[in-house]
N, C-alpha and C positions, 0 to 999 in steps of 0.2 A: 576864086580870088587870085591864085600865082600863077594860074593859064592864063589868064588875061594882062597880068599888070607886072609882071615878074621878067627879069633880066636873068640870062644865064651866065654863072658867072664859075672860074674854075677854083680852086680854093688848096688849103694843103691835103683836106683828107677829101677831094673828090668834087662833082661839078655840083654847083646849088643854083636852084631857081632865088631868087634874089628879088624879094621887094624896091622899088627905086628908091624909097624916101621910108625916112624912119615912120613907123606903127605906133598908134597909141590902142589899146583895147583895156576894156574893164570889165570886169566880171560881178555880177548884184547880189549874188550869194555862192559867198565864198566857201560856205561849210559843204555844198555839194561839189564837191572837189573830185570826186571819184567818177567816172566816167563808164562806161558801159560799152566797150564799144568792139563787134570782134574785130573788124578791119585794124582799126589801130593795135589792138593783143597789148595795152598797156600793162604794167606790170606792180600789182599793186604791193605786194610781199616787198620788194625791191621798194617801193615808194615812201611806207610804213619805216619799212628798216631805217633807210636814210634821214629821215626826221627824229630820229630819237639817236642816230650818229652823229647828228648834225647838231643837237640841241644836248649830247653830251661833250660836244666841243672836240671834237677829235677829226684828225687826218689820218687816221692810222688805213691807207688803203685793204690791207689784209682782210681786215673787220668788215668793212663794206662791201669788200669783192664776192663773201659768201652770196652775196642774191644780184649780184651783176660782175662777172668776169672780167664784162671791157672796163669797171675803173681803175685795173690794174695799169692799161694803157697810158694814162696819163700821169704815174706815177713818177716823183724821183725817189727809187731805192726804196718802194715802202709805203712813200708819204707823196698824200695831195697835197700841194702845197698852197690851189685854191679854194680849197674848202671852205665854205662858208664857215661851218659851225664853227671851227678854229679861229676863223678870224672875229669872228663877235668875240668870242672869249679871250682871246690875246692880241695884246700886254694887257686888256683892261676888258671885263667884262661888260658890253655896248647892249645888254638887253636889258639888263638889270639898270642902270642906268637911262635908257629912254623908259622904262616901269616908271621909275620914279620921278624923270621928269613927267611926264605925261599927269600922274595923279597929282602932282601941286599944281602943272600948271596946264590945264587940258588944253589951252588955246593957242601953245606953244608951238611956234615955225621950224625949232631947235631939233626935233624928234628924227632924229637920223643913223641910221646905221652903215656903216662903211664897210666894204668888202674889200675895196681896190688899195694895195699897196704899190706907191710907184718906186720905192726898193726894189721889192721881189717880184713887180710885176712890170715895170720898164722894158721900155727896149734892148737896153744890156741885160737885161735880166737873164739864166740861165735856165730854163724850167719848162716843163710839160703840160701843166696846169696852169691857166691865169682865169682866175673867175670872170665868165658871163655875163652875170648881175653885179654890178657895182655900187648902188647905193642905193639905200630902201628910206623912204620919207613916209612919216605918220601925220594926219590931220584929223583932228575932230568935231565932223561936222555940227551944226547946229540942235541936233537930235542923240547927243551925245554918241552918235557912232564912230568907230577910229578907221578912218580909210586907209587904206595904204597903198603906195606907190611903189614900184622898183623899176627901178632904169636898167639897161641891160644895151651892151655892147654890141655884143652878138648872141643873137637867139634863134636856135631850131625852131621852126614852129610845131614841129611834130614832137619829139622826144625832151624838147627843152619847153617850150612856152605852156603848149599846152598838153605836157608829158609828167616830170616829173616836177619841174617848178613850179607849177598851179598848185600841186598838192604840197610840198612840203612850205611853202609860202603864204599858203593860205592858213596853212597851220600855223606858222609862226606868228601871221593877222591875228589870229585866236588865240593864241596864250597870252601874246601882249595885252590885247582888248580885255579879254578875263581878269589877267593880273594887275589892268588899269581902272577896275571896274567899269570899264565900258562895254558897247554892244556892239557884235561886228558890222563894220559898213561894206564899203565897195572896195574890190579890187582892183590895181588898175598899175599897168605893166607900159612903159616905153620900150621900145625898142630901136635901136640906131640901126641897127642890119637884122633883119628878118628874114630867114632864107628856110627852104627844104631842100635835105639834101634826095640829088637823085638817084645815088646808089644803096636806100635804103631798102630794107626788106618790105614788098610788098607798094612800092612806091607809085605803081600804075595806079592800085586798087585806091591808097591812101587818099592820091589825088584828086580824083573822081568821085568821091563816095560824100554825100549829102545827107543830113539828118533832117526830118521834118522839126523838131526840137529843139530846141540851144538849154545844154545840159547844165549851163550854168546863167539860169533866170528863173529856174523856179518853175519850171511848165512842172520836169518829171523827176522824178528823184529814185538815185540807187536803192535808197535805203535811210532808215532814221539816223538822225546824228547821235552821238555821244559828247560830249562837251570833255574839254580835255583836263580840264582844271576842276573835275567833281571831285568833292572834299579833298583837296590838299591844294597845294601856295605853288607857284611856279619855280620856287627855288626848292624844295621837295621834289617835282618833275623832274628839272634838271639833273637833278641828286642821283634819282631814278634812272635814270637813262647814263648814268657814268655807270652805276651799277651793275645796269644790264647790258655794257659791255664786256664788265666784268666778269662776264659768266653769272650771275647770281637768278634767282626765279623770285624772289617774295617781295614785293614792292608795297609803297607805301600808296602811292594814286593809282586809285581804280584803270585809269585807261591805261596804264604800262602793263598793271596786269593780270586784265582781262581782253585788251584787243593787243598789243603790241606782243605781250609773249607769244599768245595764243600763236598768233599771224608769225612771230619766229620759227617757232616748233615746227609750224605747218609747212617751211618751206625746208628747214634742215631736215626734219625726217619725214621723207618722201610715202614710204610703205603705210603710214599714219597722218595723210596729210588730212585726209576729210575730217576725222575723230578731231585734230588740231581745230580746225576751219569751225568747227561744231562748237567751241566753247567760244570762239569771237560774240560779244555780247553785243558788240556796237552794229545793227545789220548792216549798215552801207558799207562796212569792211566786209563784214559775212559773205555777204552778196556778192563785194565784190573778186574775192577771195575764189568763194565758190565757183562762181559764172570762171574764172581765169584759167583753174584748174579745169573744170567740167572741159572745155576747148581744146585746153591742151592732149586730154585723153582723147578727145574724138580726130582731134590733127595726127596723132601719133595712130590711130585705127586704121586711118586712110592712107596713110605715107607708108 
């Protein structure tokens, strides 16, 4: 698709193939979010993490930087200052409120989440980070399922679209839909700028490389799901996940912890990562955990 129809274009961190005209794309099952792929070397430890930093409302760079390095890069002194999760939670908690609209009024046009602050994210604005995805729309189809939308600025299509934001987006689709009682629908992402960049690692291979499958319709699946909302409320999750920033290990909802510690542990202590890998209860993390690491040892064999 960007060897044919892609403009090269130069940018601040490097040159990008560039879609001409904004992307729309949807994804039909969102819970296979996890990907399988070695050419890409996605990173799911890092993926995991973020979702449960992102959904404990925090910027705190430090905390995140354990399973990815570069988000120190975009840091002022510390702190993201586009963080999603922080901006749903402040000044006014924006999750909990599309919850509750959503359950009175399912049919509701209203159902919006906002990322973009034109304060801190303007043209004067001073800062390292300005959020990608701007504003995330909920609809529920006629089948009682909650679709969701997110608009997005600028998006990688490698590390961002369909990187880490399929996954921890998709996940946010699902706790909403759970804690809306509803069933999840489709995904479906705009893009205004779509680009790859060219000085990515691996970026000949990334380009080139074709799957007979599309990993998000349902042909194949990493692994079974886990539902994130078994036995406990999504304001318990949330709770959970402040928590387990806080250093703590005993959680109240089964998915924090049984696949989100598990999948911490296994990336902080390196010497014990399989034994870690080994209690992920959820396989499509298992799996994907496993396959991640297995790779990495046979890359570090060869090199």
């Amino acid at each position: 698709m960007f060897r044919t129809c892609s403009l090269m274009e130069h940018t601040r961190v490097g040159a990008a193939m560039v879609m001409p005209a904004p992307i729309f794309l949807t994804i039909q099952f969102p819970e296979e979010r996890l990907l399988n792929c070695p050419v890409r070397r996605v990173n799911p430890f890092f993926h995991c993490m973020e979702f449960v930093w992102m959904m404990a409302g925090s910027n705190d760079a430090e905390w995140i930087s354990q399973f990815n390095s570069r988000m120190m890069e975009y840091s002022d002194n510390g702190i993201l200052r586009g963080a999603y999760g922080y901006r749903w939670a402040n000044p006014i908690y924006q999750i909990t409120q599309v919850i509750d609209l959503l359950r009175q009024s399912p049919g509701t046009r209203q159902a919006v989440l906002s990322m973009w602050d034109v304060v801190h994210d303007g043209p004067g604005a001073q800062t390292s980070d300005r959020p990608c995805n701007t504003h995330i729309y909920f609809r529920v189809d006629e089948t009682d399922c909650l679709n969701m939308t997110v608009c997005n600025r600028s998006n990688d299509f490698i590390w961002g679209m369909l990187g880490a934001n399929v996954v921890h987006m998709t996940m946010l689709q699902e706790l909403i839909a759970s804690a809306a009682v509803l069933k999840l629908g489709q995904y479906h992402v705009f893009s205004n700028n779509c680009h790859i960049y060219t000085n990515v690692p691996r970026y000949e291979d990334i380009i080139k490389t074709t799957l007979d499958v599309d990993m998000y319709k349902g042909e194949q699946r990493v692994g079974d799901h886990m539902a994130l909302l078994t036995d406990c409320t999504h304001v318990e999750f949330m709770e959970d996940c402040v928590r387990f920033l806080d250093g703590e290990s005993v959680f109240r909802c089964p998915w924090i912890q049984h696949v989100a510690w598990p999948i911490k542990m296994a990336y902080i202590d390196r010497p014990n990562r399989y034994e870690y890998i080994e209690e992920i209860v959820a396989s499509d993390w298992h799996r994907a955990c496993w396959d991640w690491e297995t790779r990495r040892i046979e890359r570090k064999k060869y090199n």
